[in-house]
KEZAGU-226146 format. One line per field, with one value per residue: y, z, x of N, C-alpha, C, O in turn; residue in three letters. Coordinates in pm, whole numbers, plus 50000, padded with zeros to 5 digits. Last residue first. Example, Ala and Ser with C-alpha at 12.3 -4.5 7.8 and 13.67 -1.06 7.14 Angstrom:
2
n.c2 [49775;49431] .
n.c3 [50708;50780] .
n.c1 [51285;51319] .
ca.c2 [49894;49550] .
ca.c3 [50714;50780] .
ca.c1 [51367;51230] .
c.c2 [50003;49670] .
c.c3 [50787;50780] .
c.c1 [51290;51320] .
o.c2 [50114;49668] .
o.c3 [50804;50846] .
o.c1 [51341;51424] .
r [SER;ALA] .
END
This chain:
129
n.c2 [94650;94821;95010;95072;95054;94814;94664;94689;94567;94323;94203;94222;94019;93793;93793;93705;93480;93340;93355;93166;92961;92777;92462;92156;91839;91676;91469;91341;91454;91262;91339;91468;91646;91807;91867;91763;91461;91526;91653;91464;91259;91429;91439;91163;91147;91299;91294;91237;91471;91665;91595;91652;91918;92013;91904;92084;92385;92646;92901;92952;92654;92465;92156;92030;91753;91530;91486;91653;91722;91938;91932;92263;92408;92620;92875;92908;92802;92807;92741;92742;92407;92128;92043;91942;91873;91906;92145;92123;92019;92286;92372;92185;92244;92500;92458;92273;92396;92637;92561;92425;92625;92710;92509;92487;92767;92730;92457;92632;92986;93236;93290;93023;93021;92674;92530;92503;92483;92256;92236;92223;92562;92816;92900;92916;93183;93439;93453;93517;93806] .
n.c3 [20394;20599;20564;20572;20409;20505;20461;20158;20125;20242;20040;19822;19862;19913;19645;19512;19593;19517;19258;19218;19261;19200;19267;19079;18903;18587;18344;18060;17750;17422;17145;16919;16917;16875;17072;17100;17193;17407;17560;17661;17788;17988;18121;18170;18353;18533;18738;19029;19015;19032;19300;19429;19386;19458;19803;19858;19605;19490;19261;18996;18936;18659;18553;18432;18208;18079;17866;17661;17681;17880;18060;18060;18274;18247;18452;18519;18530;18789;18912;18919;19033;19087;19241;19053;18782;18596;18475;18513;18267;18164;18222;18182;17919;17906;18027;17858;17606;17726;17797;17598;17436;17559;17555;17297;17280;17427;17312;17084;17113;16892;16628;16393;16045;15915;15654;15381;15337;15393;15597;15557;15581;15597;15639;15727;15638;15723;15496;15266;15062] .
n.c1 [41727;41885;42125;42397;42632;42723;42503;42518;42732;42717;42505;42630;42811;42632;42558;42830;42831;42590;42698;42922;42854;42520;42494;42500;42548;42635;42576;42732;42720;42690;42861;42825;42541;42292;42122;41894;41950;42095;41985;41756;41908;42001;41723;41701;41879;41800;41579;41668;41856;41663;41557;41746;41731;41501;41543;41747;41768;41937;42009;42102;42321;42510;42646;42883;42920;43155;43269;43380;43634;43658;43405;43151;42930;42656;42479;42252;41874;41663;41368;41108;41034;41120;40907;40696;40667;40512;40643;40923;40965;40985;41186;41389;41448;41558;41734;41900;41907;42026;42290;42378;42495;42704;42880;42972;43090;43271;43424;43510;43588;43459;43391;43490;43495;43370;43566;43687;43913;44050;44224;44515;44589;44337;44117;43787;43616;43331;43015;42939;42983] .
ca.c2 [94566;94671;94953;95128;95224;94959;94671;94702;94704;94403;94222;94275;94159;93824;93812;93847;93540;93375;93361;93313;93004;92901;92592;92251;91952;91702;91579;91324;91462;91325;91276;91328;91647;91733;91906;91885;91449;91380;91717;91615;91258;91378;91563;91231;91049;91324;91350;91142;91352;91684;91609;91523;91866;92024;91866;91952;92321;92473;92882;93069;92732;92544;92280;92068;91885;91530;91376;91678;91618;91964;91901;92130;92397;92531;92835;93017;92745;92946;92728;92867;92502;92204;92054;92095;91835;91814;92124;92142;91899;92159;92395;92181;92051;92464;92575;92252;92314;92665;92615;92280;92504;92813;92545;92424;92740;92802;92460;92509;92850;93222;93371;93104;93051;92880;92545;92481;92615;92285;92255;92124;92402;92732;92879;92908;93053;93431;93386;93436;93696] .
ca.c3 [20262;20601;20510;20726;20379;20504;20613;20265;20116;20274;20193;19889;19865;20000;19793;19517;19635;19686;19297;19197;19376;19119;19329;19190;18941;18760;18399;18232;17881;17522;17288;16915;16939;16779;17110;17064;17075;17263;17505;17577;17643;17919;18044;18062;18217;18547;18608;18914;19026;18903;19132;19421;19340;19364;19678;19882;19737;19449;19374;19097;18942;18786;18576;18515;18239;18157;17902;17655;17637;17715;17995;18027;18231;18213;18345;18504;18492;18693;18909;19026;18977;19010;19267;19151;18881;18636;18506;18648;18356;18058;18258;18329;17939;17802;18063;17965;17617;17629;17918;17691;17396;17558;17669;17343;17217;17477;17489;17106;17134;17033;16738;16506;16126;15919;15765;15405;15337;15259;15685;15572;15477;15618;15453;15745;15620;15722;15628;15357;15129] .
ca.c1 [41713;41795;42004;42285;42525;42801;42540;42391;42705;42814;42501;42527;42919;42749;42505;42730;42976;42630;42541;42907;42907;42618;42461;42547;42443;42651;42557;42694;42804;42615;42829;42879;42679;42373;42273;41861;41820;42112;42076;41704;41821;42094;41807;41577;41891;41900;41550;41588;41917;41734;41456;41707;41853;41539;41504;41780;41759;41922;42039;42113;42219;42486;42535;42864;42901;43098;43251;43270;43611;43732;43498;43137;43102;42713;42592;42309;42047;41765;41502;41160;40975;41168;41067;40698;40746;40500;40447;40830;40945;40899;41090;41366;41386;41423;41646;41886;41863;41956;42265;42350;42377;42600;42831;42880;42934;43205;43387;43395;43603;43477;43477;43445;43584;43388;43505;43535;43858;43996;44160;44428;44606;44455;44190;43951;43640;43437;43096;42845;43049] .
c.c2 [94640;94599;94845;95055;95225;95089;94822;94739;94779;94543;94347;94337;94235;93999;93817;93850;93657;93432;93406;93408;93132;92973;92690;92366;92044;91802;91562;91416;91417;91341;91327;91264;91504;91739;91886;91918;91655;91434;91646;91683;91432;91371;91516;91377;91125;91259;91338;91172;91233;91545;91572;91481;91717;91968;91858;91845;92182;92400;92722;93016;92825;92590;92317;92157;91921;91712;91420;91557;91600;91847;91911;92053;92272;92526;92686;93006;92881;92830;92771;92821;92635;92331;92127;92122;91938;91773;92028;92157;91956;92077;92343;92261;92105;92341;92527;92332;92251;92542;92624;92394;92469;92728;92604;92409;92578;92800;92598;92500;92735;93055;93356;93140;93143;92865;92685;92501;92605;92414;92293;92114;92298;92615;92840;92830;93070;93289;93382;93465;93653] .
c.c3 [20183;20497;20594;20673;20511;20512;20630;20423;20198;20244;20275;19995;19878;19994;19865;19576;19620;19696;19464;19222;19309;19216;19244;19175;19077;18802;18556;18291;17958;17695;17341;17067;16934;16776;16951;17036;17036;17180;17398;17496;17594;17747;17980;18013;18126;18373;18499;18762;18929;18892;18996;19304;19383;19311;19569;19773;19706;19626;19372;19232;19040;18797;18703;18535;18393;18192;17991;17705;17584;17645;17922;18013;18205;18167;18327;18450;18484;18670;18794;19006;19022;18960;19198;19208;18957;18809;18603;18641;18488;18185;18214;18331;18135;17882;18073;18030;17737;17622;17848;17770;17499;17534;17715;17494;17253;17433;17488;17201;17140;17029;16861;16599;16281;16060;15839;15573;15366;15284;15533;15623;15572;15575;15541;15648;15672;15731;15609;15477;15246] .
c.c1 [41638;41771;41954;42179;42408;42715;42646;42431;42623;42800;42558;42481;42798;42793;42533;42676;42914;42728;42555;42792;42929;42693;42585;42494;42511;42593;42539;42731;42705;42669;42757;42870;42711;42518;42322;42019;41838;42052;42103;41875;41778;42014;41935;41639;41764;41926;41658;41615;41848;41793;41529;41626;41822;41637;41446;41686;41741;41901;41952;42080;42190;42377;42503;42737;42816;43000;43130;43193;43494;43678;43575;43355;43092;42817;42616;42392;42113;41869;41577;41355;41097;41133;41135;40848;40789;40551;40469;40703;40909;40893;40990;41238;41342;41311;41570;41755;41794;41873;42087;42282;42318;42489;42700;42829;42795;43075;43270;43345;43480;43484;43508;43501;43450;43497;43508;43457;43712;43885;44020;44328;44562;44507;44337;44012;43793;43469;43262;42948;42963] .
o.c2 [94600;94479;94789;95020;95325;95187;94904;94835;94877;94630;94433;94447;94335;94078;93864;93951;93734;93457;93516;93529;93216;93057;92669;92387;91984;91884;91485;91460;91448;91241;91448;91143;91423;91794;91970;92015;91683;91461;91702;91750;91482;91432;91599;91426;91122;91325;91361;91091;91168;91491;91501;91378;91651;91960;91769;91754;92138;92376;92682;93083;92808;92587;92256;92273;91862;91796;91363;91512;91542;91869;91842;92129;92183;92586;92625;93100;92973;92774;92757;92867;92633;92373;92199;92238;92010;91700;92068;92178;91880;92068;92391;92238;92039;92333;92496;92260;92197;92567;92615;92343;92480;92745;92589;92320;92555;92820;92573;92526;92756;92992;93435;93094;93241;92777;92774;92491;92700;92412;92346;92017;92319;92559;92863;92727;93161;93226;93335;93528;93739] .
o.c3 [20070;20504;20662;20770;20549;20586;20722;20486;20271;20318;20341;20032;19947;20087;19942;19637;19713;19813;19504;19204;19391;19275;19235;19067;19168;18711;18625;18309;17931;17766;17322;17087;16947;16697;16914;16962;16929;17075;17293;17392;17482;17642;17898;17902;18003;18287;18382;18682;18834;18781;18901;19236;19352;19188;19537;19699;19592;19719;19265;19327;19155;18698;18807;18521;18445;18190;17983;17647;17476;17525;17837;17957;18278;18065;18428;18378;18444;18758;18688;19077;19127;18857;19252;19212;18939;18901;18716;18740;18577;18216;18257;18428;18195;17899;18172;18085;17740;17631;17941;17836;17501;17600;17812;17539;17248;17499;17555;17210;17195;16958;16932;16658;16281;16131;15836;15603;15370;15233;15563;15694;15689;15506;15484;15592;15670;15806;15509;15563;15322] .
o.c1 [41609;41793;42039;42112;42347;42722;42650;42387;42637;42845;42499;42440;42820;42804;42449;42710;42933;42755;42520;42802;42966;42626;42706;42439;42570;42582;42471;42844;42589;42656;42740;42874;42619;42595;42403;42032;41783;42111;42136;41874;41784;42037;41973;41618;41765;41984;41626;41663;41891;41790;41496;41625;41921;41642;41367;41723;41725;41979;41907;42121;42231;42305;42478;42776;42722;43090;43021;43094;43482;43671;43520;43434;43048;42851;42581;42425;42043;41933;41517;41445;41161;41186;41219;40889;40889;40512;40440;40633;40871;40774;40885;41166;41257;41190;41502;41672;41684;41753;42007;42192;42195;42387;42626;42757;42674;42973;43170;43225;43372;43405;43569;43599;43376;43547;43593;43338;43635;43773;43913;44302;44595;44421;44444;43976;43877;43395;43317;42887;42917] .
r [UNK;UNK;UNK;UNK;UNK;UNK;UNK;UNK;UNK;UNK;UNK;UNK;UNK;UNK;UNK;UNK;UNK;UNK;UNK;UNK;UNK;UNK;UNK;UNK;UNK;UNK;UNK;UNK;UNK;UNK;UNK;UNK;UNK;UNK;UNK;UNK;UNK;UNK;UNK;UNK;UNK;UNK;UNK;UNK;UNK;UNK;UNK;UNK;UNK;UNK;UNK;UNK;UNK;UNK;UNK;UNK;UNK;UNK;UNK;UNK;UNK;UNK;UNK;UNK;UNK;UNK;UNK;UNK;UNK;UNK;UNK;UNK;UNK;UNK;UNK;UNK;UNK;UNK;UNK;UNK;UNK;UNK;UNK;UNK;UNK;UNK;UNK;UNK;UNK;UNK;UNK;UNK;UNK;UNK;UNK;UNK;UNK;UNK;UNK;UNK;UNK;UNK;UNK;UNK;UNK;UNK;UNK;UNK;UNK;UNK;UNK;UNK;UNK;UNK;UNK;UNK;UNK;UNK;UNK;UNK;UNK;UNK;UNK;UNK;UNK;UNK;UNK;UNK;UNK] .
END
């Protein structure tokens, strides 16, 4: 057997069954695609060098996505702003999705909420770093 199918009624058994929600796979895409097109564009574009996608939240709609990163200065994120319609095109052309989301850019607040509790340790056990 190739693949578990969903045999439910109206659904002609022809479609597989996945383990984890749409939102998540096509999340996992865009974080994969995205990587891919930013490091491709810092030969070029020193702004961008040294930058981590860490996640992508995309819409239920898939209007719009959010990307994050381990961390994003003033302008890297002016970089990304220009760049902004040429990564849209990289998700068009690699996504094979019926849309392509408008993409918003931010700092991974889970990225500083751990540097933070770092810190805190650090300062507990006496360290410097």
């Amino acid at each position: 057997m190739a693949g578990r199918y969903d045999r439910r009624a109206g659904h002609g058994g022809d479609r597989p069954i996945h383990p984890y929600p749409r939102s998540a796979r096509v999340n996992a895409l865009l974080v994969e695609i995205l990587a891919t097109a930013i490091a491709r564009m810092s030969d070029k574009d020193e702004r961008l060098a040294m930058l981590t996608v860490t996640a992508v939240h995309t819409d239920p709609d898939i209007r719009r996505a959010q990307v994050m990163f381990a961390s994003l200065s003033e302008p890297a994120l002016e970089s990304l702003e220009e760049h902004r319609i040429a990564l849209q095109a990289e998700i068009g052309r690699g996504g094979k999705m019926k849309r392509t989301p408008t993409l918003r850019f931010s700092a991974d607040p889970a990225i500083a909420a751990g540097e933070r509790v770092e810190e805190a340790i650090r300062r507990m056990r006496g360290d410097d770093g």
